[in-house]
C-alpha positions in Angstrom: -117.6 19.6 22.1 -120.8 17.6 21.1 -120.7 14.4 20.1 -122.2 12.7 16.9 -124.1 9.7 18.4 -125.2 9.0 14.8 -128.6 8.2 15.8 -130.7 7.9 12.7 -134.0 9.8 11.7 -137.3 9.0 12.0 -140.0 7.2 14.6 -138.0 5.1 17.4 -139.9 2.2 16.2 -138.5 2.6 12.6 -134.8 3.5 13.5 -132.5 0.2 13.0 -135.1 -0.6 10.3 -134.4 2.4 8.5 -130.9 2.4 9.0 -130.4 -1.4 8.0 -131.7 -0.5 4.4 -129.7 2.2 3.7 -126.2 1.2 5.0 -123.9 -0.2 2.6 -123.0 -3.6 2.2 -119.8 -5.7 1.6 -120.9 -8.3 -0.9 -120.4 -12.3 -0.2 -117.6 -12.5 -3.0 -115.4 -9.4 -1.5 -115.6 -10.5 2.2 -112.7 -12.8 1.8 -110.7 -9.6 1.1 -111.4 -8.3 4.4 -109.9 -8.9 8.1 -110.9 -7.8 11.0 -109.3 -8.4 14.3 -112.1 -9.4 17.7 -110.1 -8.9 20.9 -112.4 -10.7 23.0 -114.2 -13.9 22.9 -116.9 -14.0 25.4 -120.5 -13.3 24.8 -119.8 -10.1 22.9 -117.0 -11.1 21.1 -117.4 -14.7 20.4 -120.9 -14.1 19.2 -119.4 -11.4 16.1 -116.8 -13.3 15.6 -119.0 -16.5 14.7 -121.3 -14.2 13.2 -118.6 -12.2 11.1 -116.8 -15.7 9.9 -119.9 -17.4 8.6 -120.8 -14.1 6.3 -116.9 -15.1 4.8 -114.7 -12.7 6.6 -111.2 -13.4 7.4 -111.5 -13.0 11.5 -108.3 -13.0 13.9 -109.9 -13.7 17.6 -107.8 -13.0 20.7 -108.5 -14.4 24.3 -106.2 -13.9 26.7 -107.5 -17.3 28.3 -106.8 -21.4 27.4 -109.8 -21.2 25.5 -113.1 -19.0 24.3 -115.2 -21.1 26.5 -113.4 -19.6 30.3 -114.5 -16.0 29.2 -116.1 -14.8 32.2 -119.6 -14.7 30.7 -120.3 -17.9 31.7 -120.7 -16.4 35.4 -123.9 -15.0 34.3 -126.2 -17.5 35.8 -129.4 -16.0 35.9 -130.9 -15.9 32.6 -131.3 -13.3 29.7 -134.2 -11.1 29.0 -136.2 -10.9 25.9 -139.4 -9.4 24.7 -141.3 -12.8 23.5 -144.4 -12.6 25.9 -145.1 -16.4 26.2 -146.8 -15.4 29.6 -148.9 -13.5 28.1 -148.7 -10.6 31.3 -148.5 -7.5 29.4 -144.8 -7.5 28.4 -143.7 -6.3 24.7 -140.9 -4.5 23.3 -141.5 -1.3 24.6 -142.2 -2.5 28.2 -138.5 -4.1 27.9 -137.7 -0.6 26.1 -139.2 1.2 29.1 -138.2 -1.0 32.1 -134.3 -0.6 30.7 -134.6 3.2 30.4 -136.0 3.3 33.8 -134.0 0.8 35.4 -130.9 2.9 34.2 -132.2 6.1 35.8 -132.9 8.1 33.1 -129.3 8.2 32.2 -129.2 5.6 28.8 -129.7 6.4 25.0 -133.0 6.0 23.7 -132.7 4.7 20.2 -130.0 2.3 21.2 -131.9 0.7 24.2 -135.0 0.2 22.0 -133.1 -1.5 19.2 -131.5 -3.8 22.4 -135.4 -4.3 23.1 -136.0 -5.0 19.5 -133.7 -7.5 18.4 -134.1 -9.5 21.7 -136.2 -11.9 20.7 -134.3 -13.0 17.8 -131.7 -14.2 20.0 -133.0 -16.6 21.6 -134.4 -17.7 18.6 -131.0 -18.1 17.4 -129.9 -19.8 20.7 -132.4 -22.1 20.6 -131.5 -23.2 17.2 -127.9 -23.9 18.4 -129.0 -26.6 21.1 -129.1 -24.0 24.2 -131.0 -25.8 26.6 -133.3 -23.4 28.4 -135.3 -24.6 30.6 -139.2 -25.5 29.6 -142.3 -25.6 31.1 -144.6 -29.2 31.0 -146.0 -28.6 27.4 -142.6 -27.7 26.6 -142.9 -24.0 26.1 -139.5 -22.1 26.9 -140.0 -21.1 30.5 -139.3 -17.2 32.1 -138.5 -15.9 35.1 -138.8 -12.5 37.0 -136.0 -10.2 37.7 -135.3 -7.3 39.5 -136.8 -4.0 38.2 -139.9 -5.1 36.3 -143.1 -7.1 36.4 -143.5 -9.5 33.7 -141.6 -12.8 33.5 -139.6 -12.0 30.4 -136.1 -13.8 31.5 -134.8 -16.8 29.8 -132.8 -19.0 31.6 -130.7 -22.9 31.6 -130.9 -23.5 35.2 -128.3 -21.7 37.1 -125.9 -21.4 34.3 -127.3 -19.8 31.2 -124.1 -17.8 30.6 -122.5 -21.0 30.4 -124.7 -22.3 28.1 -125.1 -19.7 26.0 -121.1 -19.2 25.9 -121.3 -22.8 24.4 -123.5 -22.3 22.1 -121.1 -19.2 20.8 -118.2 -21.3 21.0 -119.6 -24.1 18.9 -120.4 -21.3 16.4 -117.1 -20.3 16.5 -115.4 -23.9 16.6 -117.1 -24.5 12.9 -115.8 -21.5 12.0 -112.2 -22.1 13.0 -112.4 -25.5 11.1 -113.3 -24.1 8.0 -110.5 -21.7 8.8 -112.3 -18.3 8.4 -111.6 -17.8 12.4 -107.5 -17.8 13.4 -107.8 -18.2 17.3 -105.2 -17.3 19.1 -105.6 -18.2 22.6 -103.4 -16.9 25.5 -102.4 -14.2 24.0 -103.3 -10.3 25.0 -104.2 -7.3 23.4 -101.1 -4.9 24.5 -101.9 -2.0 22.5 -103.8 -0.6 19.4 -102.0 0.4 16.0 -103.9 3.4 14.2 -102.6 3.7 10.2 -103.6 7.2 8.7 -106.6 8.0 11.4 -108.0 4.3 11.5 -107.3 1.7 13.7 -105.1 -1.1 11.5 -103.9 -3.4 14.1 -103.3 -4.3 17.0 -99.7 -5.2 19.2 -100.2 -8.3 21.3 -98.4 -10.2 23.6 -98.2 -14.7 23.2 -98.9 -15.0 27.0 -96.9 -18.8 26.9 -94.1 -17.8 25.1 -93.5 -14.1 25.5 -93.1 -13.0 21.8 -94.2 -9.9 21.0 -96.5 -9.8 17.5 -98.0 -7.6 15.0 -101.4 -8.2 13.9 -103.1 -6.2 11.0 -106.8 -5.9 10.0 -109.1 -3.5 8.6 -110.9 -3.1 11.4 -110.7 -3.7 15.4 -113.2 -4.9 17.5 -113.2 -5.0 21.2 -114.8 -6.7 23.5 -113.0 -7.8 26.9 -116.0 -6.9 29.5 -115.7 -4.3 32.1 -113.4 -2.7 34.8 -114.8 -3.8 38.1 -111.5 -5.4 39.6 -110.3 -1.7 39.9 -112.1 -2.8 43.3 -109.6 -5.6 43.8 -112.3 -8.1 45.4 -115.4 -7.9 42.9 -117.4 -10.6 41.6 -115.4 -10.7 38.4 -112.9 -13.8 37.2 -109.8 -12.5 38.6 -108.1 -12.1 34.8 -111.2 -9.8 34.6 -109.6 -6.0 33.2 -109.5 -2.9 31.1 -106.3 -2.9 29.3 -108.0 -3.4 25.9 -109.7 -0.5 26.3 -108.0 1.6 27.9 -105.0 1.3 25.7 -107.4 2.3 22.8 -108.8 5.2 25.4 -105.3 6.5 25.1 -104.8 6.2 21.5 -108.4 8.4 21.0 -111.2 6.5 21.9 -113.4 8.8 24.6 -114.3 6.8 27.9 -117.6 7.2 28.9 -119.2 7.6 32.5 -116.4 5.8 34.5 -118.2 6.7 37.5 -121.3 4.2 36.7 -120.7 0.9 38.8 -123.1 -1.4 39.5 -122.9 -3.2 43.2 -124.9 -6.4 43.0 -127.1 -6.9 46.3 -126.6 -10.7 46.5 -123.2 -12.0 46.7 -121.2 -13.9 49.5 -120.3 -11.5 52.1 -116.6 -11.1 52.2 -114.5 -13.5 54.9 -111.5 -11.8 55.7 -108.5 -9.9 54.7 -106.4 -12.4 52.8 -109.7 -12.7 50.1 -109.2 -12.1 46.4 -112.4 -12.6 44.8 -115.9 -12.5 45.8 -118.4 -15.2 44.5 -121.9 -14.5 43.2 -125.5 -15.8 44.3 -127.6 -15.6 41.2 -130.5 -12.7 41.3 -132.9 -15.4 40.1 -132.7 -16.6 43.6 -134.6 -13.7 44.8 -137.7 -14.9 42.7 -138.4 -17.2 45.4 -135.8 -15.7 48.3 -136.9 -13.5 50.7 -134.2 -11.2 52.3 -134.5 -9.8 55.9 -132.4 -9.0 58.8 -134.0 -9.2 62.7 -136.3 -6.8 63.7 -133.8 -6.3 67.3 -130.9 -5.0 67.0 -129.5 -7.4 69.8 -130.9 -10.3 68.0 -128.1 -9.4 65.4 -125.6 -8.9 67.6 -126.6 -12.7 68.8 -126.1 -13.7 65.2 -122.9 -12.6 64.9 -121.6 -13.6 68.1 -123.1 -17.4 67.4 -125.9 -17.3 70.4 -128.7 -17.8 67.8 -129.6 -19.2 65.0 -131.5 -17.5 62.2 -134.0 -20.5 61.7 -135.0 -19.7 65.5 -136.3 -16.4 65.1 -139.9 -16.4 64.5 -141.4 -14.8 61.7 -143.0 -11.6 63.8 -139.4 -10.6 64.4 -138.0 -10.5 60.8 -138.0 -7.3 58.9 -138.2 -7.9 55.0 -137.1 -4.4 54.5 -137.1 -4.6 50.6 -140.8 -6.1 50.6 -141.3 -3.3 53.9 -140.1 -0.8 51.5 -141.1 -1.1 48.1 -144.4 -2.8 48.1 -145.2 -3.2 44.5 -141.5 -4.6 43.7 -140.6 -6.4 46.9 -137.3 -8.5 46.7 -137.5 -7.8 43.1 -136.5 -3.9 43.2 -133.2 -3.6 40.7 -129.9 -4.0 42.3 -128.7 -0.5 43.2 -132.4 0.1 45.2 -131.6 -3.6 46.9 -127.8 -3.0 47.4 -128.2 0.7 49.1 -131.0 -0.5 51.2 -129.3 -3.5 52.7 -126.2 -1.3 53.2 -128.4 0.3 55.2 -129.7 -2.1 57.3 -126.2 -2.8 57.8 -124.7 0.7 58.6 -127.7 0.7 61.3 -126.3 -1.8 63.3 -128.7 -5.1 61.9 -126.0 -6.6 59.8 -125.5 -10.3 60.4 -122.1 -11.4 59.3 -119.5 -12.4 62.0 -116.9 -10.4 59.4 -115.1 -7.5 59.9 -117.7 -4.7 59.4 -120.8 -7.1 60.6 -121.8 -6.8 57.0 -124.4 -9.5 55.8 -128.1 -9.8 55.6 -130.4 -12.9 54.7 -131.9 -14.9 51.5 -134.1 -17.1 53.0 -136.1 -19.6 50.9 -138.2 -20.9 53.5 -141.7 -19.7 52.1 -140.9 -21.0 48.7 -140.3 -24.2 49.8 -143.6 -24.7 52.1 -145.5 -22.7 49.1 -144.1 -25.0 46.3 -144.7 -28.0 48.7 -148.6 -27.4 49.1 -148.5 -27.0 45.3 -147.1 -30.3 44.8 -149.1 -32.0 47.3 -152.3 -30.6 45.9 -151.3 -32.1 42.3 -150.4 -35.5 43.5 -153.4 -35.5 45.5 -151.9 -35.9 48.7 -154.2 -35.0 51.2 -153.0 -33.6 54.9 -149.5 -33.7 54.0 -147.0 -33.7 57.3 -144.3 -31.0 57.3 -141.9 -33.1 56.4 -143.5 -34.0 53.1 -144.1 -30.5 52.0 -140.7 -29.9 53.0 -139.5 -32.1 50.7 -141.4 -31.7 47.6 -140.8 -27.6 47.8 -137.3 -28.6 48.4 -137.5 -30.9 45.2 -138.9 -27.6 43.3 -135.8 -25.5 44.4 -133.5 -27.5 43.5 -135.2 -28.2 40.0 -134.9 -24.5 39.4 -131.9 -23.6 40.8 -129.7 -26.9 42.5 -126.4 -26.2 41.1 -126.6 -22.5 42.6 -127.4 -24.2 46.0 -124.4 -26.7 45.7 -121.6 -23.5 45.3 -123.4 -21.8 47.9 -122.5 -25.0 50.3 -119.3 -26.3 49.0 -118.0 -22.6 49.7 -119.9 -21.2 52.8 -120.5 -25.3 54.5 -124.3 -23.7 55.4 -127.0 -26.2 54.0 -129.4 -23.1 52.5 -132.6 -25.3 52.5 -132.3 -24.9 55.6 -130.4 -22.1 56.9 -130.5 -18.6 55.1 -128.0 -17.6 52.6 -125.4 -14.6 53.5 -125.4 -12.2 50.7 -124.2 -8.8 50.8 -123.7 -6.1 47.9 -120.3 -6.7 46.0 -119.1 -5.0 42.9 -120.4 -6.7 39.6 -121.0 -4.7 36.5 -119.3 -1.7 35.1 -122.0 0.3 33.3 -119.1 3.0 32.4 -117.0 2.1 28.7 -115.8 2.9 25.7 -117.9 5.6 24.0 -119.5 4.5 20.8 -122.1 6.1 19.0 -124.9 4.2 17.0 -123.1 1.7 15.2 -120.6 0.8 18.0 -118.0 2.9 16.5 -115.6 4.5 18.7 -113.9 8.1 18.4 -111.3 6.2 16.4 -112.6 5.2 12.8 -112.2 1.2 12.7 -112.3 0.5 16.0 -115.3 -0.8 17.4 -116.8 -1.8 20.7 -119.3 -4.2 22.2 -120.7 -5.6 24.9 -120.0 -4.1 28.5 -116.6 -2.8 26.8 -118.9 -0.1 25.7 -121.4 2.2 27.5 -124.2 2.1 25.3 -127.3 0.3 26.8 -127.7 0.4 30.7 -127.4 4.0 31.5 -126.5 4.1 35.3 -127.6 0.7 36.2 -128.1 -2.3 34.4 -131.1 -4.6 35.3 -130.5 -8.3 35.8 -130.7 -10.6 32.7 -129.9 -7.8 30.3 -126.0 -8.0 30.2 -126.6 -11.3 28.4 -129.1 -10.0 26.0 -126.5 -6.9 25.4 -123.4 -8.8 24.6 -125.3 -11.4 22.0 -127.5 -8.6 20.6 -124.3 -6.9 19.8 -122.3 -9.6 18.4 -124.8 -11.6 16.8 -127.5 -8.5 15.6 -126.1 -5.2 15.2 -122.1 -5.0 14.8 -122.4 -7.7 11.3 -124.6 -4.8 10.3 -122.8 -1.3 11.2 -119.3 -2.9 11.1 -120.1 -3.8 6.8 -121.1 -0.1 6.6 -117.7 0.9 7.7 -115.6 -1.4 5.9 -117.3 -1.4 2.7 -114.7 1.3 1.5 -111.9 -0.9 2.3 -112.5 -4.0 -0.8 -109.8 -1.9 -2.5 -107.7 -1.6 0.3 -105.3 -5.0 0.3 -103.9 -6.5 3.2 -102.5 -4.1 5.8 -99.0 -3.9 6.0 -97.4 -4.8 9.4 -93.9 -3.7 8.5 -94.9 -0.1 8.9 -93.3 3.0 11.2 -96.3 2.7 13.1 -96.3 -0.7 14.5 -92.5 -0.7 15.1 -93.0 2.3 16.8 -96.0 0.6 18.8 -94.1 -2.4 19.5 -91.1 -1.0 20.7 -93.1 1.1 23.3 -94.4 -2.0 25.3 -90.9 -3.8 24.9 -89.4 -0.8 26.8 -92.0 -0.8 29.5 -91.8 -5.4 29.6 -88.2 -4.1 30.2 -88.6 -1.8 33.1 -91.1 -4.0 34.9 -88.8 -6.9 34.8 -85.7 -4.3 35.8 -87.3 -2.2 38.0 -85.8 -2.6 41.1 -89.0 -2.3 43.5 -89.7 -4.1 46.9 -93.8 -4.6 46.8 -95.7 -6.7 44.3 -98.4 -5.9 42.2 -101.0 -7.4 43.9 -99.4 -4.7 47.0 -100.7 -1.8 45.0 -103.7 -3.1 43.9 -105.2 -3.6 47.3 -104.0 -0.5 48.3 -105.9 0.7 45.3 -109.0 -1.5 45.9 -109.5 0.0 49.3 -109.6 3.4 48.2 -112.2 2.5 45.7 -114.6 0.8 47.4 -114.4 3.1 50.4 -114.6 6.2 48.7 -115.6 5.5 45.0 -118.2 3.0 46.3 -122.0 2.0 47.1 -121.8 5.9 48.8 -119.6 8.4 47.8 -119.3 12.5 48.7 -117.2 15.3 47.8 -114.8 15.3 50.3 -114.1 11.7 49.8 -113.9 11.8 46.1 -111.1 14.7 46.3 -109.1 12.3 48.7 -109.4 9.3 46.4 -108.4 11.6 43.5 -104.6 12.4 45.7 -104.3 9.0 46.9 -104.9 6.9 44.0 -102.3 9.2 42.4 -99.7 8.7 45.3 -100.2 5.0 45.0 -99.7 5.5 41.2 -96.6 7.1 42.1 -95.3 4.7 44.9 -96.1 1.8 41.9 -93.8 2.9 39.3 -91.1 3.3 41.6 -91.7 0.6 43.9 -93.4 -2.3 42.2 -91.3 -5.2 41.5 -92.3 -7.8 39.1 -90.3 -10.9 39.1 -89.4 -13.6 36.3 -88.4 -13.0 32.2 -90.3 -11.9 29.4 -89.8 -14.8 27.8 -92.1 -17.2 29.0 -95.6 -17.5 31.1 -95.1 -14.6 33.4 -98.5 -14.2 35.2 -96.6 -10.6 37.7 -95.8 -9.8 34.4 -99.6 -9.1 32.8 -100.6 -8.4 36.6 -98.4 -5.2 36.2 -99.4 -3.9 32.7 -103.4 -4.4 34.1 -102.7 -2.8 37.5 -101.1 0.3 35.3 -104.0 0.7 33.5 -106.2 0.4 36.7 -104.8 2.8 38.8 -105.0 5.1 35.7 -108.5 4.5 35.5 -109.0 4.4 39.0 -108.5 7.9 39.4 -110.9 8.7 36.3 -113.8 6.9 38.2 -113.5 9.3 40.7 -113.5 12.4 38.7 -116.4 11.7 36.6 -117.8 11.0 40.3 -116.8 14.5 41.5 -117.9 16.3 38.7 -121.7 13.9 38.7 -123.3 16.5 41.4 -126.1 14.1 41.4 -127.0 10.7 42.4 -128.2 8.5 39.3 -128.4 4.8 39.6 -125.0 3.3 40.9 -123.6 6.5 41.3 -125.0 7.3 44.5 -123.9 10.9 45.9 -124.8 11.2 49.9 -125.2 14.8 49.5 -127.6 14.0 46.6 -130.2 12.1 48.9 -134.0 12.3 48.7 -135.3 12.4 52.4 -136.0 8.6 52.3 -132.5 7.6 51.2 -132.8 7.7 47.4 -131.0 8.6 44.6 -132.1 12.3 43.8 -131.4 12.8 39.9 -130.8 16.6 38.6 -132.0 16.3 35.5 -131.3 19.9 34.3 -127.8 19.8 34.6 -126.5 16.1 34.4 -128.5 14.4 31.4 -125.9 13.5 29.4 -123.0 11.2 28.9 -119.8 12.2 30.0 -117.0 11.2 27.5 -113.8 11.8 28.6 -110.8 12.5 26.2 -107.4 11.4 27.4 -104.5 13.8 26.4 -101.4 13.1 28.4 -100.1 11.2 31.7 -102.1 13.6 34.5 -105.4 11.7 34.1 -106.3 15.2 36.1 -105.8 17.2 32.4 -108.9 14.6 30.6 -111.2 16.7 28.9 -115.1 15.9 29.3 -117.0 16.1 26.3 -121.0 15.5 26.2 -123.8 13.7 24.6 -126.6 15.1 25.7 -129.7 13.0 25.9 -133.3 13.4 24.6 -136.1 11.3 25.3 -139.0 11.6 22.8 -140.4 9.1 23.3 -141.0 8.5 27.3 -141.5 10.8 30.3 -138.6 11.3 32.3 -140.1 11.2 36.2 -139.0 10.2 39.4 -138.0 6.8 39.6 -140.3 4.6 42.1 -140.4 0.8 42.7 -143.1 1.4 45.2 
C-alpha cells in the first residue's frame, strides 16, 4: 500500500501558502462547540494547546507530570534554529531547508521540512514577544550560534537553557488560558489508551496517577504529543518518565509507526559510570562551538589516562589528535551528531578511549583554545597590553562562562572535574528518536482525529536530526501548523455536540486496562520491572545501537521476544491500584517498550542500508561512512500493527521525491 502524504500542489515555495487559503475554517463563534483533547504538554503540546485555547476552543491537556513546566523539553539547552539571517553569512530559508534535508540523509519529506524552514522565523518572533530571554549581542540584536551540520550561525539560544525558557514562555501561554478556563489541566494523570467512535478518534482512557481512578475523556479530536522512545535503551539522555505509551497505544488502535529504526546517538554526553546507572546526563552541542574534542595521539598515553598516570592537561598539543577537525576539514567539531558519534566510537573501539569505565569509552571536549582566544580578544578591547597568562586566562574564562556557565556548573557538581581546566568526558549516548507516529501533511495520523506533533511524529528530521531543530519542530508544530490543519479537520464537527462518554466503546476501552492494572498487581512474578527493562536496554544498545548487522538484528529480534515472554510471566509489580503506584506505570511503559523494542529492530533488518542513525556495518563506505542505497530504500517505512506477534506488522511505504534538491553523497568535508 501507498500512502497519501497529502502533500499539496504546486512550487515548494508556495505549498503551506496555498494550502492555508484553501483549508476550511472553524469560525470564532463555533469554536466553543469544540473539544479537543492534547496528551502532552511540552514544547509540542503545550505550544497547541495555548495556541488552540486563545482561538476559543474548549482544550483538555494531559501531563503525566506535577506540572507542564517538568516536560522534558526543558533539557534542550542549546538553542533553536531559525532562518532570520541577522549575521548576514548567507543563511535563508532554503539553506535551513537544505542543511535539514541533508543533515537527515536524504531520508526526510520535502514539502514538510521546507514549511519547518518557513515558519521558523516566526517563532521566535512569537517567543520574543512572550518575555523569552535570548541572549543579545552589545547593540542588543538577538545573538546566534553555530551547530553541528551547517555553516551559518542561525541558532537561537537563552544561555544554557533555552528549552527551559522557551517551555516557560509556553506555559505562561497556557497558565492565561487555564484561568480564563478554555484549558482543563489535568496533571498527573496518563494517557492509558485511545477511544475511536465510528472510524475517528473520540477520546481517550486515562489513568489519575495520585488517586488511581480510571476516567473517560471525550473530544472531537486527539492530539498527541509525549516526545520520543529513547528509554527503550534503558540509560538514554531522556527524563526517566520519558516513553511511548501514548503512541503506541494509538499504533495499536491504527495509527502506522514510522521508521522505528531511526535513533539519534548524541556525541557529547557524560560517559556512563557504572552498572547501577539509570540515566545518562547531557553536555549541550553548543559547547562544541568553542570545544575542541580529541583523544591522544599514543595509544599508551590512553591507557595512562585511564589508569590515572597522566593527566590530560599534560599532554602537549603535538600529541592530540582532533580527529573530527582531522577528518572533516570544512566542518570540524561542528559535523552533525551521527558523523561525530560514529567517529568517536571509533576512536574508542581502536583502543584511544579515555574513560576509566567499563568499556574505556570516553574522549575529550577541551576548551582550552577558546579560552586563550577569547582572552587576547578581551585584552585587545580593554587595551591591555602584554597581558600575563593568567590574565587571558581569566578574561576567556569570563567569556565561557557568559555563554555557557550554568552548563559548566552540572558538568562539575556531577563529574567533581573543574572543565576550565580539565577536559570534559563526553561520549555518544542515546538522545533523539527520529522514528514516530506516521502523519501526513497536516499531522494527521492513519486514524481520522488523531493527530501528532513534535518528536511523537516522524515528519521533519529524516534519519538524523541536527542540533537546535527539535526545538524549532515542536513550537512550529504547536504554535504554526496544527491550529491550521487541525480546523480543517474539525470544521465538519460544529454539528456534532459533545461526545458521549457512556458509550460501548469506552466501557469496552476502559475495562481492558482495568483487567491488565489487575494482572500486574496479581501477577505473581519474582523480578521487577526495572529487571526487564535492563535486560531489554542491553540488547538494544548492543545490537540495535550506534552499529548494527544482520546477524545481530536477527538475535535482538529472539531475545527481546523471550524477555517479552519471561515479563508477562515473571514481572511482579507491587502496591494497589488505588493510589500513587510508580511499578505500576513502570509496567504498562515497559509493555509497550519491549513491544516496540522488537519493532526497532525489524525496521533495522529490513533497512539494508546505512542512512543517518541507522548505521549498517555491512553498509560501510571504505572510510567508515554511512553508504545510502538510494534505489531501494527512499522511502518511509510505516508499519501497520495487526495482532500480538510484532513479527506479523505489515510495512507500508511513502516513497520520497525530491524536486527540488539533488540527492548526492553526503560529505562534511
Amino acid at each position: 500500500m501507498s500512502l497519501d502524504s497529502k502533500i499539496p500542489h504546486g512550487p515548494l515555495k508556495d505549498k503551506w501558502k496555498n494550502h492555508k487559503d484553501h483549508m476550511n475554517l472553524v469560525a470564532p463563534n463555533n469554536r466553543d462547540k469544540i473539544d479537543i483533547i492534547i496528551v502532552g504538554t511540552g514544547l509540542a503540546g503545550g505550544s497547541a494547546a495555548a495556541t488552540l485555547a486563545e482561538q476559543g476552543y474548549n482544550v483538555k491537556a494531559f501531563c503525566y507530570q506535577d506540572s507542564p513546566r517538568r516536560a522534558h523539553s526543558i533539557a534542550a539547552q542549546g538553542g533553536i534554529n531559525a532562518a532570520k539571517n541577522y549575521q548576514g553569512d548567507g543563511d535563508s530559508t532554503y539553506r535551513l531547508f537544505y542543511d535539514t534535508i541533508k543533515g537527515g540523509d536524504y531520508r526526510a519529506r520535502e514539502a514538510n521540512v521546507y514549511r519547518l524552514a518557513e515558519v521558523s522565523a516566526n517563532i521566535i518572533d512569537q517567543c520574543v514577544a512572550q518575555g523569552v530571554p535570548f541572549g543579545r549581542e552589545y547593540g542588543g540584536q538577538l545573538d546566534n550560534r553555530s551547530f553541528g551540520g551547517v555553516q551559518v550561525k542561525r541558532t537561537f539560544y537563552a544561555k544554557g537553557q533555552t528549552g527551559q525558557q522557551l517551555l516557560l514562555g509556553a506555559y505562561s501561554a497556557m497558565s492565561r488560558q487555564i484561568g480564563k478556563g478554555r484549558i482543563k489541566m489535568y496533571n498527573r494523570h496518563e494517557m492509558m489508551d485511545l477511544v475511536i467512535v465510528d472510524g475517528k478518534a473520540r477520546g481517550i482512557i486515562a489513568r489519575n496517577l495520585v488517586t488511581g481512578e480510571i476516567e473517560r475523556h471525550s473530544a472531537h479530536a486527539v492530539v498527541i504529543a509525549t516526545g520520543g522512545y529513547g528509554n527503550v535503551y534503558f540509560l538514554s539522555t531522556n527524563a526517566m518518565g520519558s516513553n511511548v505509551s501514548a503512541a503506541w497505544k494509538i499504533h495499536k488502535k491504527g495509527a502506522y509507526f514510522a521508521n522505528p529504526c531511526y535513533v539519534q546517538i548524541h556525541p557529547t554526553c557524560i560517559p556512563v559510570h557504572g552498572t547501577q546507572q539509570s540515566k545518562l546526563t547531557l553536555m549541550s552541542e553548543s559547547l562544541r562551538n568553542s570545544g575542541r574534542i580529541w583523544v591522544p595521539k599514543k595509544i599508551e598515553d590512553s591507557v595512562a589516562i585511564r589508569e590515572g598516570k597522566l593527566r590530560p592537561e599534560n599532554i602537549k598539543e603535538e600529541d592530540r589528535d582532533y580527529y573530527l577537525e582531522r577528518r572533516y576539514p570544512a566542518f570540524g567539531n561542528l559535523v552533525p551528531r551521527d558523523v561525530a558519534s560514529r567517529a568517536g566510537k571509533e576512536r574508542c573501539d581502536a583502543g584511544y578511549g579515555i574513560e576509566n569505565n567499563d568499556t574505556k569509552e570516553g574522549v575529550y571536549l577541551d576548551f582550552s583554545t577558546e579560552i586563550m582566544k577569547k582572552g587576547k580578544e578581551a585584552a585587545i578591547e580593554k587595551h591591555i597590553h602584554n597581558p600575563t597568562e593568567q590574565q587571558l586566562y581569566d578574561l576567556g574564562k569570563k567569556w565561557i562562562e557568559e555563554k555557557y556557565g550554568n552548563l559548566f556548573v552540572m558538568y562539575e557538581k556531577i563529574t567533581a572535574d573543574d572543565p576550565y581546566k580539565t577536559p570534559m568526558k563526553i561520549y555518544p549516548a542515546v538522545h533523539y528518536t527520529m522514528g514516530g507516529v506516521w502523519v501526513d501533511y497536516n499531522l494527521q495520523s492513519t486514524i481520522p482525529g488523531c493527530f501528532v506533533i513534535g518528536e511523537a511524529n516522524f515528519s521533519d528530521h529524516g534519519a538524523n536530526r541536527l542540533g537546535a531543530s527539535a526545538l524549532m519542530q515542536g513550537l512550529a508544530d504547536g504554535y504554526f501548523v496544527l491550529p491550521y490543519t487541525i480546523a480543517d479537520y474539525l470544521s465538519a464537527d460544529i454539528r456534532t455536540g459533545k461526545i458521549p462518554t457512556e458509550t460501548s466503546e469506552f466501557t469496552i476501552a476502559e475495562q481492558e486496562i482495568k483487567d491488565k492494572i489487575n494482572f500486574f498487581l496479581t501477577n505473581k512474578g519474582t523480578h521487577t520491572v526495572d529487571h526487564f527493562h535492563k535486560r531489554l536496554g542491553h540488547i538494544m544498545w548492543n545490537k540495535v545501537g550506534m552499529g548494527r548487522t544482520p546477524e545481530g538484528l536477527r538475535e535482538a529480534i529472539k531475545e527481546i521476544e523471550e524477555v517479552r515472554n519471561d515479563f508477562w510471566q515473571n514481572v511482579k509489580v507491587p502496591g494497589d491500584a488505588d493510589n500513587l503506584n510508580p511499578e505500576l506505570e513502570k509496567a504498562f511503559r515497559v509493555a509497550d517498550f519491549l513491544e516496540l523494542g522488537q519493532l526497532m529492530a525489524i525496521d533495522a533488518l529490513n533497512r539494508n542500508e546505512s542512512c543517518g542513525g541507522h548505521f549498517r556495518e555491512d553498509h560501510a563506505t571504505p572510510e567508515g561512512e554511512a553508504e545510502r542505497d538510494d534505489v531501494n530504500y527512499k522511502y518511509v517505512a510505516a508499519w501497520e500493527y495487526t495482532n500480538a506477534d510484532i513479527n506479523q506488522e505489515v510495512m507500508h511505504k511513502e516513497e520520497l521525491v525530491y524536486e527540488n534538491i539533488e540527492v548526492k553523497a553526503r560529505s562534511y568535508k
